[in-house]
C-alpha positions in Angstrom: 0.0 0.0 0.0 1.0 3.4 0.3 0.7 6.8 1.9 -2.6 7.6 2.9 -4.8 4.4 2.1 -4.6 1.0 3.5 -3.4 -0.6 0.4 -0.6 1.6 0.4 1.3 2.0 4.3 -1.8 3.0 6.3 -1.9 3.3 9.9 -2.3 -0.7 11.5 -6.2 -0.5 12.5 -5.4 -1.8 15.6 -1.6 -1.9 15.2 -1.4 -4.5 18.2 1.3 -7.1 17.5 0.0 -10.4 16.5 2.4 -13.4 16.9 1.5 -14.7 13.7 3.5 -11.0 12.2 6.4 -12.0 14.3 6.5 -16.4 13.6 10.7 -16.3 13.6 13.0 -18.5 11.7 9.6 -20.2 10.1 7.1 -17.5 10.3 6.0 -15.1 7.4 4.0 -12.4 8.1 -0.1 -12.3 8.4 -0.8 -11.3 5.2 0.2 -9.0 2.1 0.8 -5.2 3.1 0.6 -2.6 1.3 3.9 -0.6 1.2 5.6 3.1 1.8 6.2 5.6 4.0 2.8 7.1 4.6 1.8 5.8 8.4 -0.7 4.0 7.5 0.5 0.3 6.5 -2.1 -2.7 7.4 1.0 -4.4 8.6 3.0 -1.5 10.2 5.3 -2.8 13.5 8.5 -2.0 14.2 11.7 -0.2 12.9 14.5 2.2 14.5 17.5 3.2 14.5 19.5 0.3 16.1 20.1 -3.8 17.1 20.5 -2.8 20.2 17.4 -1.2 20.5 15.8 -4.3 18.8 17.3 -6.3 21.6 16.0 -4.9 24.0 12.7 -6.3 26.2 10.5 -3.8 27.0 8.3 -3.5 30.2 5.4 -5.9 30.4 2.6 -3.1 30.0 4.8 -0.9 28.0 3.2 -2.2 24.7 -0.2 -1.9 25.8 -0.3 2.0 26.8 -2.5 2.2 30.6 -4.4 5.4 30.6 -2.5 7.9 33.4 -6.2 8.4 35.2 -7.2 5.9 37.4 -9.8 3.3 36.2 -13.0 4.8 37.7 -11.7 8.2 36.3 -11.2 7.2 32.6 -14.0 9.1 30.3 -15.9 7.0 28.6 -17.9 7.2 25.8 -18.3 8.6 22.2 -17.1 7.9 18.5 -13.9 7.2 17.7 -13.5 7.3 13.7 -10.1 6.4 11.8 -9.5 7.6 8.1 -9.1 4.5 5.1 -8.9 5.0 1.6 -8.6 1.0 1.3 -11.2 -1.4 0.8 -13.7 -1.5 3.6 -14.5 -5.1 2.4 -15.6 -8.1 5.1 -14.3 -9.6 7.9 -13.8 -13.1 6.6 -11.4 -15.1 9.4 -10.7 -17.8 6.9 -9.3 -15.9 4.2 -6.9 -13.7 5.1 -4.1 -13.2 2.7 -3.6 -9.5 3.3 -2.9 -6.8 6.2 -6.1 -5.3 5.7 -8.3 -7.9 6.4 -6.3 -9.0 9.5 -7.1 -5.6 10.9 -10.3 -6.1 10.4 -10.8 -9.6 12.7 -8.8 -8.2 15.0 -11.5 -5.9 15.9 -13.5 -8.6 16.6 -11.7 -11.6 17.8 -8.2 -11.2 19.8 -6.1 -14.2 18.7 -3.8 -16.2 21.3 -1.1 -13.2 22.2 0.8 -10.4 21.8 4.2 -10.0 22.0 6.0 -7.7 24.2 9.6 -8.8 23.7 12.3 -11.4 22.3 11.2 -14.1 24.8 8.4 -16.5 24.6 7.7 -15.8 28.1 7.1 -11.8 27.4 4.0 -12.1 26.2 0.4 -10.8 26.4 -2.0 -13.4 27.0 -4.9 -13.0 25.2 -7.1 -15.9 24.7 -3.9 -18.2 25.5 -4.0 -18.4 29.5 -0.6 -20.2 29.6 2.3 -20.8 27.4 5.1 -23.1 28.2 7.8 -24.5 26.3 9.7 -28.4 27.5 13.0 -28.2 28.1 14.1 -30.2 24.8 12.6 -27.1 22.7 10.2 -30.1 21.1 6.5 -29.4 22.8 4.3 -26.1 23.3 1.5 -26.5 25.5 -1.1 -23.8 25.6 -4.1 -23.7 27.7 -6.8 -21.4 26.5 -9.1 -19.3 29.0 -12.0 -20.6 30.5 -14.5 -18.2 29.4 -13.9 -17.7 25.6 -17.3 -18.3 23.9 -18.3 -18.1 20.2 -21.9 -16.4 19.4 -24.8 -17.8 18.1 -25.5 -20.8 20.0 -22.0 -22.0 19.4 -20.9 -22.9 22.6 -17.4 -22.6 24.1 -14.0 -22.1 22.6 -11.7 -25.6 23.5 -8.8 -27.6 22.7 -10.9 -29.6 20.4 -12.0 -26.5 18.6 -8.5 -25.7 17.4 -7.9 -29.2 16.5 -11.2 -29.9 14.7 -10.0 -26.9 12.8 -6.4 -27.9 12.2 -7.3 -31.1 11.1 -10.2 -30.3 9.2 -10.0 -26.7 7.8 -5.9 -25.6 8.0 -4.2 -28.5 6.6 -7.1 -30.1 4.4 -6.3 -30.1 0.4 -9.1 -28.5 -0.9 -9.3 -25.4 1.4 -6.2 -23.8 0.3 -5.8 -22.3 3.7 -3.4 -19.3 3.1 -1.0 -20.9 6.2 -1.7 -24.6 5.8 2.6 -24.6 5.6 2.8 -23.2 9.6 1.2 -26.8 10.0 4.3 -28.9 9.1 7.9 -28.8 9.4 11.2 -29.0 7.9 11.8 -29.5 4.0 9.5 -33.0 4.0 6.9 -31.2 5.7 6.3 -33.3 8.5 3.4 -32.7 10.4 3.5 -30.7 13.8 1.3 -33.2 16.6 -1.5 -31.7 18.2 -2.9 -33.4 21.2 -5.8 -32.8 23.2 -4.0 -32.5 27.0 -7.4 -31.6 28.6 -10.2 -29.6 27.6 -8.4 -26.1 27.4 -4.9 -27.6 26.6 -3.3 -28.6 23.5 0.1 -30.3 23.1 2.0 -29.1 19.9 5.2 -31.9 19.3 8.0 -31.1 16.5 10.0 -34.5 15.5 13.3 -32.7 17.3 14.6 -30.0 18.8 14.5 -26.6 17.7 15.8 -23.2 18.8 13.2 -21.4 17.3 10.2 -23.4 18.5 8.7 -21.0 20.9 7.9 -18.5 18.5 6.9 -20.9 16.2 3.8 -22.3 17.1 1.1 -21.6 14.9 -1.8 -21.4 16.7 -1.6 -18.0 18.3 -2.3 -16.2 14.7 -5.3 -18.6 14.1 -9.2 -17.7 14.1 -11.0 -21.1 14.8 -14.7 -21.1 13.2 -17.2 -23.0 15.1 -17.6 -26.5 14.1 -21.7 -26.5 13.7 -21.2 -23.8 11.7 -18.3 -25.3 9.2 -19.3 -28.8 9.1 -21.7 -28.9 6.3 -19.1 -27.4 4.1 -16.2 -29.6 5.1 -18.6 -32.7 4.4 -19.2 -31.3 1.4 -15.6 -29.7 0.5 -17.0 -26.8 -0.8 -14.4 -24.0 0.1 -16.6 -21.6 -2.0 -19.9 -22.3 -0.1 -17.8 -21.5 3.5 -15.8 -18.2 2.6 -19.6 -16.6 1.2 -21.4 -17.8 4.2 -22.8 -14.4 5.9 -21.6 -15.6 9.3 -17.6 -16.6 7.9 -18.0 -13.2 6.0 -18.8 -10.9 8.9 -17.6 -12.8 11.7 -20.6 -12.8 13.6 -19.7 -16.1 15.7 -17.2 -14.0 17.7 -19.1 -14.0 20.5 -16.7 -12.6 23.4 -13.6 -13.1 22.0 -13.0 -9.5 21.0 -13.4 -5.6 22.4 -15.6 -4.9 19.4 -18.5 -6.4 18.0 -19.7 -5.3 14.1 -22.9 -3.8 13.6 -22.9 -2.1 10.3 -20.8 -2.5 7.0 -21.3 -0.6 3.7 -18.8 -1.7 1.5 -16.4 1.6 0.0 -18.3 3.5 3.0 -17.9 2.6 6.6 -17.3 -0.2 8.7 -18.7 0.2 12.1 -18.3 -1.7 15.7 -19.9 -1.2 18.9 -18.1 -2.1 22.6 -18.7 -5.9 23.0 -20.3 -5.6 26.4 -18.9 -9.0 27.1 -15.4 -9.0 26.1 -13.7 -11.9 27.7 -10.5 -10.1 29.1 -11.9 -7.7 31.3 -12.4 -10.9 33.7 -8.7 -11.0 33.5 -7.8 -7.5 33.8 -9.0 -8.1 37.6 -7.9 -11.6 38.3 -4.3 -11.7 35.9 -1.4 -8.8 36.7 0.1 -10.1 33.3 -3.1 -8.2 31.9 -3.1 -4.3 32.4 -6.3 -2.9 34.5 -7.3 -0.6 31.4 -8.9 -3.9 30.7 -11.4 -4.3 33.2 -13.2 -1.3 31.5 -12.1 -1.3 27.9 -12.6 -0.1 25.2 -13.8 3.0 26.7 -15.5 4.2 23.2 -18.9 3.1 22.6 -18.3 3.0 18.8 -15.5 2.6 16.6 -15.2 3.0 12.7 -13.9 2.8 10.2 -14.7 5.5 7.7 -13.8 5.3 4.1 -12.5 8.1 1.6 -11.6 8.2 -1.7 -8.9 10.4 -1.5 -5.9 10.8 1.1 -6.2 14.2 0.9 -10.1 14.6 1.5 -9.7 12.1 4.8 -6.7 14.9 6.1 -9.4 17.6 5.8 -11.8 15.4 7.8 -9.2 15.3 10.7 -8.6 18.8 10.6 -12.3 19.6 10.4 -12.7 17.3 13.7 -15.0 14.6 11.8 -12.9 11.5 12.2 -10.0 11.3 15.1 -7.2 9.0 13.1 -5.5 9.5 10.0 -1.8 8.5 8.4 0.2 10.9 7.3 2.8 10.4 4.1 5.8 11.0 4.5 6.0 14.3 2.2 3.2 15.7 4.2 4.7 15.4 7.9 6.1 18.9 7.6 2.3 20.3 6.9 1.4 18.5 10.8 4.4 19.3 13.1 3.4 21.3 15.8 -0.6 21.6 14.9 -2.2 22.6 18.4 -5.3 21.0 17.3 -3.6 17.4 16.6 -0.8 15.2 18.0 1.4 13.7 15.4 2.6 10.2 16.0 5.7 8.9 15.0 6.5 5.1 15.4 10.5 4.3 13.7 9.8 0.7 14.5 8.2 -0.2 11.1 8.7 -4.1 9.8 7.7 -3.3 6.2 9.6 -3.5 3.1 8.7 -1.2 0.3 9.7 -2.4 -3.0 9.4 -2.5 -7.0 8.0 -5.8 -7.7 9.4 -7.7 -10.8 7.0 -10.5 -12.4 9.5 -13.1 -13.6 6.2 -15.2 -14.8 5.7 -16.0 -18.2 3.3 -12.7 -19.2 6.2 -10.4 -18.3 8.9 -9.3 -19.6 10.8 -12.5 -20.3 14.1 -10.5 -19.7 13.4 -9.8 -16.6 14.8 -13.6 -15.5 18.2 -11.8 -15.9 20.1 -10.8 -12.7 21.7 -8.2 -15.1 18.7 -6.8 -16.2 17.5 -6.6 -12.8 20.4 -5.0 -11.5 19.7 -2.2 -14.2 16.5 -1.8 -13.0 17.7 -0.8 -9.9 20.2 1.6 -10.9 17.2 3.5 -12.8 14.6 2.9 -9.2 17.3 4.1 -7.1 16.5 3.3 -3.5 18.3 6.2 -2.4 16.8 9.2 -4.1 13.7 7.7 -3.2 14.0 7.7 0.7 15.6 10.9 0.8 13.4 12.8 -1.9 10.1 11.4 -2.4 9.9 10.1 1.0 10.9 13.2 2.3 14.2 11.3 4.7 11.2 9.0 6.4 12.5 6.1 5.6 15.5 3.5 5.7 16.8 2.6 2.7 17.5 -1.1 2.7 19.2 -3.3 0.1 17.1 -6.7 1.3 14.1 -7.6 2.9 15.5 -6.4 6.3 16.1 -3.2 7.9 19.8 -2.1 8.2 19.0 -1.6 12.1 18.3 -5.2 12.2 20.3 -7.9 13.8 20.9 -9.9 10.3 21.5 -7.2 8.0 24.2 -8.3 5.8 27.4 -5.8 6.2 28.5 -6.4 2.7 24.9 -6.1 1.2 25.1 -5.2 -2.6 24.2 -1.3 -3.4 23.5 0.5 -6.4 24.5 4.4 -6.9 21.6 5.1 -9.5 24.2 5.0 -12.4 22.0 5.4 -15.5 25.4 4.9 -17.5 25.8 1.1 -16.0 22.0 0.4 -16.2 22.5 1.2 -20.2 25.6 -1.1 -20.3 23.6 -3.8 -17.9 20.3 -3.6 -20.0 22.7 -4.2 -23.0 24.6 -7.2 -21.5 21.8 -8.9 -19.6 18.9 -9.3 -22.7 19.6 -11.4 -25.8 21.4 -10.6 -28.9 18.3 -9.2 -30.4 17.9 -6.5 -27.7 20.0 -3.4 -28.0 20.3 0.2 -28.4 19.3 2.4 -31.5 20.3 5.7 -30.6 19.3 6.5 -27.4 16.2 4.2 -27.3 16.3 0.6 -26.4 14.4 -1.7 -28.9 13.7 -5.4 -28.7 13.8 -8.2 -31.4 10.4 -6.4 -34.2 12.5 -3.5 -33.8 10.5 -1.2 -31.7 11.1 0.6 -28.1 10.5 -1.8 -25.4 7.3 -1.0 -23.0 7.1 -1.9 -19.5 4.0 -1.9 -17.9 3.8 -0.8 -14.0 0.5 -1.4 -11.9 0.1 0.5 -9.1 -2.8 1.7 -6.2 -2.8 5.3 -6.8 -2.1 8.1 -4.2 0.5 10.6 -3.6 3.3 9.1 -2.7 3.2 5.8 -5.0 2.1 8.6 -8.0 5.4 10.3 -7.0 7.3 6.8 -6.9 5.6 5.9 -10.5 6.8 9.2 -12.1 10.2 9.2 -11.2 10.2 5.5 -12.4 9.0 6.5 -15.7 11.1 9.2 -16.3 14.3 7.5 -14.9 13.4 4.2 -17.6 12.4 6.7 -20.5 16.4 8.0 -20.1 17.8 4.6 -20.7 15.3 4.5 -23.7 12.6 2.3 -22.3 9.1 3.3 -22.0 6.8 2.6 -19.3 3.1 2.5 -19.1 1.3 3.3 -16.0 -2.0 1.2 -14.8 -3.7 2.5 -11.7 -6.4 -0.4 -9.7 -7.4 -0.9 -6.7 -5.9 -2.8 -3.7 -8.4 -5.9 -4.2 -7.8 -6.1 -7.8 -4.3 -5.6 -7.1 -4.0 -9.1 -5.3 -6.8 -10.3 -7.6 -6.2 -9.9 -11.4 -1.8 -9.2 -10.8 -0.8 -11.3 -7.8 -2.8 -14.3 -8.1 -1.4 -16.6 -10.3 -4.0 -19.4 -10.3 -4.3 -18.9 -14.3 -2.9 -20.9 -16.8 0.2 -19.3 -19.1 -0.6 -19.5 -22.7 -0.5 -22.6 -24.7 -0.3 -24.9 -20.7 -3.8 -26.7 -20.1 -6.0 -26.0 -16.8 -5.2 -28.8 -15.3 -1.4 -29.2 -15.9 -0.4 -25.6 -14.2 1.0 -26.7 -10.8 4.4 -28.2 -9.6 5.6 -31.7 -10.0 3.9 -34.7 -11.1 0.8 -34.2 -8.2 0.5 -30.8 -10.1 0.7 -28.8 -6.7 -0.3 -25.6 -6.1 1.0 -23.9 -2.6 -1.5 -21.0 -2.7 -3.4 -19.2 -5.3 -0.4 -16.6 -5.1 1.9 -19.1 -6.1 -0.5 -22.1 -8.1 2.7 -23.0 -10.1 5.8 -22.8 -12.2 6.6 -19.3 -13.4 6.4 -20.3 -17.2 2.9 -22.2 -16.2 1.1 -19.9 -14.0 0.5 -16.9 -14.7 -1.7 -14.0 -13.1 -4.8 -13.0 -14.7 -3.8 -9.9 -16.2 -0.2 -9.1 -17.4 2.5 -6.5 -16.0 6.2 -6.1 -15.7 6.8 -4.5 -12.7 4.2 -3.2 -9.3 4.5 -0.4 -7.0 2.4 -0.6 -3.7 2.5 -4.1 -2.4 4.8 -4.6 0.1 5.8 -7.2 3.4 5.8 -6.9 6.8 7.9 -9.4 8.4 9.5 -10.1 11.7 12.9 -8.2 11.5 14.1 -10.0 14.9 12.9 -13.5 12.8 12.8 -13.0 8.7 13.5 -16.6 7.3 10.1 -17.3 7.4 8.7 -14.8 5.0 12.1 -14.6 3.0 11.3 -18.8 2.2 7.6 -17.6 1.8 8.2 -14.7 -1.0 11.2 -15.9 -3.1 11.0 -20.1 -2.2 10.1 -21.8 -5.7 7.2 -23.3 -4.2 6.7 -21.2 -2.0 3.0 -19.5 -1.2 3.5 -16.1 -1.5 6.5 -16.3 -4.2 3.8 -14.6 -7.5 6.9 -13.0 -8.7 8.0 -16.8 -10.5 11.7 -15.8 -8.8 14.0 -19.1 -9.6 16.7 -19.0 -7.0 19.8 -21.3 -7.7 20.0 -21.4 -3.6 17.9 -23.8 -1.9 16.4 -21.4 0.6 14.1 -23.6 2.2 17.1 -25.9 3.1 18.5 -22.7 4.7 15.4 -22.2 6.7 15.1 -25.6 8.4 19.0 -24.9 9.0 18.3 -21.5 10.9 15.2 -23.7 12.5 17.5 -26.5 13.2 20.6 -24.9 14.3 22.2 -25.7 18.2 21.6 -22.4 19.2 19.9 -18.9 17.9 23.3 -17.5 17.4 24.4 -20.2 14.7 20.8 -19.7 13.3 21.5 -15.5 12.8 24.4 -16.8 10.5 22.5 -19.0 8.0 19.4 -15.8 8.2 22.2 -13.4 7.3 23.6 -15.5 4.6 19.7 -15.5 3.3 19.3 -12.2 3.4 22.7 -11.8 1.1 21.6 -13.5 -1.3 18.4 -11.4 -1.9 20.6 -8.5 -2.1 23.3 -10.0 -4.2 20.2 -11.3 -6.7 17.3 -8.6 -6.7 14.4 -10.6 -7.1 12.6 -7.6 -6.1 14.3 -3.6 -6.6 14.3 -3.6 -2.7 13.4 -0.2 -1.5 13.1 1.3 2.2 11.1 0.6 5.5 9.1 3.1 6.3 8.9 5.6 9.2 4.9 5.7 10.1 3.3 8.8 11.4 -0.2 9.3 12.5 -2.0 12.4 13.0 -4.9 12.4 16.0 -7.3 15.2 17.0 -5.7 16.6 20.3 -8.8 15.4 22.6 -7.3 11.7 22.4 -6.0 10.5 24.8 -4.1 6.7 26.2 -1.3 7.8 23.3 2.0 6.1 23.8 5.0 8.4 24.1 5.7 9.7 20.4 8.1 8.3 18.9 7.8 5.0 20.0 10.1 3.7 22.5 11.0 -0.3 21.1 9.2 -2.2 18.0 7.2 -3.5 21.2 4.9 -0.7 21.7 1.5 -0.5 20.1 -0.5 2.2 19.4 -4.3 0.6 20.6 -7.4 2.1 20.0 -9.2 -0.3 22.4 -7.4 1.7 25.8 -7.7 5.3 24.0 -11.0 7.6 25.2 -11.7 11.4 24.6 -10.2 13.2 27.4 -13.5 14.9 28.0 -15.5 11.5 27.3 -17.4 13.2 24.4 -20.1 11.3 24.4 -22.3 11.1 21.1 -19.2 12.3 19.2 
């Protein structure tokens, strides 16, 4: 995503940290994110100006800001609206495959825990009561609270939910659950053990020690359905009949397992909540000091929503004009919202986003694009750079991989480019065929003509900045670029899916091996037999979040030859899943940072991607809310969380 709308580096909806963003040498992030420097990224989390800062565990409440008044003093009451210019599409808990969507459930159902630092015992226990790890590093157990209930007549959350689920719904075939793979391990896949302990306990069993275990398990980042409610579409495998069910849609079986409960949706208008009057935690706010006492009351707004605009620049008016209370604010815009006395401008470094140019090395791209020389042109001409220090106005990192330079594994002899156009020429030149060259000053291809690349994009102001300077900086090494605007959902749906058959390759001969696999519709099969459903060359605006303390996991997941998010078709000529069970293998988490690094070296010596920056994330509040955490954030650690903010006056009826 980007600056001021949720496809496009929005401000998190909830922005608390899920452990499924943070799974470590194994884990990939929850979902697609849209990218840049804006503030407002689905998947924003964490990003600053050291590893030592990274290192660091933070105080058990400090992610989860406590209001300053006492509990009986905290105003309650009123509307509290934040700006998208996203999609404001459902709340379906079985398919998520992108940032936004996660935001979304997380309104309405809280997920195992949050972390609040490196160690699996500084956590926030959500819906997970208990968390403990054997001594061998081979078994989680997790114990879930005793009062978690679904709505509608479904009864109680147990262990046999999450197993029915697991067993029936995560790993099953024909589901294509986005993260069926957190389900196995190592590179035969062998399937983690889950085992009923008790009614609220399950017993999660990897076939040997591993270092990385703790973070992990999978379960935390899961929404269980209800079984009543999926059964007749598991009997009847019908994957299409369960993610259009009304209830799977809107989430309405969430009973009290979140602080907000839906009550109105208008699709490209406004998504609205009420307080769940219910909410499971505030039971444990009074009888669990691991939970803060903001809990026992919270939220403390009656209504939240989320209010959809068309443009970034019509939902920065709204703030101003006091009709919503939460907006992102791009980076070439921060100036414009320093030291407003009618807003507070938030500024979080810790951001664990990558903003990129995406390449398609599928068969409807460029087929030149296969060429690490050609690639390396291409990021001469997007130079990395310029872009963090001019179109993002400085509020970013530039990074040469999918890691921040802050971070523990960044590679001290990553590969850089100085934005050379002269080498690009002479790359372009060397890395295409023999029938690819220059005539004059414009760079033709094998009929003759200029070559045309075609960049899709989410439009706003900061990816129509990136997407000019692109075009410009190609059309001077004599390549032409055509520009095609869509939205976020048609982003994911008609470019990054590649569940279509390339032409000449039959429907049913499109996926990997002789099983003809398919890992996920992002990735349905080889790059010269799946193809996405429209054609393009190179993308601007989707981005990943990861977990810069644990990045294997989503470097496997985006550039892994069979890997589920890899739509890109990148072929690498390192076995990077190999290298992933390694880190997940290794004696200790310091031999594991080695094999990560190398990882993350090889992305920057190949350029699957033109790797970009991580953003810095500002967010602009009306001045009457309160429960902020200190500005700029203190540690990746600390959330900003809407369900322990109020209106310092109470504001009722806002």
């Amino acid at each position: 995503m980007s600056n001021d709308s949720e496809p496009t580096g929005q401000v998190d909806q909830s922005e608390r940290r899920r452990f499924l963003t943070y799974l470590s040498a194994t884990g990939v992030v929850a979902g697609l994110a849209g990218c840049s420097s804006s503030g407002e990224s689905t998947e924003t989390a964490a990003a600053t100006a050291s590893e030592t800062a990274v290192q660091t565990t933070e105080d058990p409440l400090e992610s989860t800001p406590t209001p300053t008044e006492t509990e009986q003093s905290i105003p309650e009451g009123g509307v509290f609206k934040e700006a998208t210019t996203g999609t404001t599409n459902g709340l379906n808990a079985f398919r998520i495959g992108d940032g936004e969507t996660s935001d979304r459930v997380e309104q309405v159902m809280d997920g195992g825990f949050a972390r609040k630092g490196e160690a699996y015992e500084d956590i926030f226990p959500m819906w997970f009561e208990d968390f403990t790890v054997s001594d061998d590093l081979t078994q989680v157990e997790v114990t879930l609270r005793d009062n978690l209930q679904f709505g509608n007549g479904y009864g109680q959350v147990t262990a046999e939910t999450y197993i029915w689920n697991v067993e029936n719904l995560w790993t099953a075939d024909w589901t294509s659950f986005t993260y069926s793979y957190l389900f196995s391990v190592g590179k035969d896949n062998e399937p983690i053990d889950f085992e009923k302990v008790d009614d609220l306990t399950i017993r999660m069993t990897v076939p040997e020690p591993r270092p990385f275990f703790p973070y992990e398990e999978p379960l935390g980042g899961m929404f269980p359905l209800p079984r009543e409610l999926a059964q007749p579409y598991v009997d009847d495998q019908n994957v299409e009949g369960l993610v259009k069910d009304e209830e799977v849609m809107r989430s309405t079986f969430n009973g009290n397992l979140g602080p907000w409960d839906l009550v109105r949706w208008s699709q490209q208008s406004v998504m609205e909540f009420e307080r769940a009057d219910d909410y499971y935690l505030r039971k444990w706010a009074e009888e669990d000091d691991r939970v803060p006492d903001a809990y026992a009351e919270a939220p403390f707004f009656d209504e939240y929503h989320i209010q959809y605009f068309q443009k970034q620049s019509t939902a920065r008016q709204a703030l101003k004009a006091g009709e919503i209370d939460r907006v992102g604010i791009p980076s070439n815009k921060v100036a414009n919202w320093q030291g407003r006395e009618d807003t507070t401008l938030y500024e979080n470094p810790f951001v664990s986003f990558s903003s990129y140019l995406g390449i398609n090395q599928r068969a409807n791209g460029w087929d030149q694009l296969r060429n690490k020389k050609v690639r390396y042109a291409l990021s001469h001409v997007y130079h990395n750079e310029f872009v963090a220090t001019n179109i993002l106005s400085g509020h970013a990192g530039v990074q040469n991989t999918l890691h921040p330079k802050w971070g523990p594994y960044y590679p001290d002899d990553a590969v850089s480019f100085d934005g050379s156009l002269d080498e690009a020429r002479r790359l372009l030149e060397e890395g295409t065929s023999s029938d690819y060259g220059y005539s004059g000053d414009t760079f033709v291809g094998p009929d003759g003509e200029q070559v045309e690349l075609t960049l899709v994009y989410v439009s706003d102001e900061t990816d129509d900045l990136r997407a000019a300077y692109l075009k410009k900086r190609l059309g001077k090494v004599g390549i032409a670029l055509n520009t095609t605007t869509t939205s976020w959902t048609s982003m994911l749906g008609n470019y990054f899916r590649t569940n279509n058959p390339a032409e000449g390759v039959s429907e049913g001969s499109v996926g990997y091996g002789s099983d003809n696999a398919h890992p996920s519709t992002y990735n349905y099969g080889p790059w010269d037999k799946a193809v996405s459903a429209k054609p393009w060359d190179l993308m601007l605006t989707l981005g990943f979040s990861y977990g810069p303390l644990t990045p294997a996991g989503t470097v496997t997941s985006l550039f892994g030859e069979r890997e589920n998010f890899n739509a890109y078709g990148f072929t690498p000529d390192r076995d990077l899943v190999g290298m992933r069970e390694e880190a997940r293998t290794a004696e200790s988490i310091e031999t594991a940072r080695e094999t990560i690094t190398e990882m993350l070296r090889y992305l920057s010596e190949e350029r699957p991607v033109v790797f970009e920056s991580n953003p810095i994330n500002y967010t602009a509040y009306r001045d009457d809310v309160a429960g902020l955490p200190n500005s700029p954030a203190a540690s990746y650690f600390v959330d900003q969380n809407h369900d322990v903010m109020y209106f310092s006056d109470g504001k009722p009826g806002r």
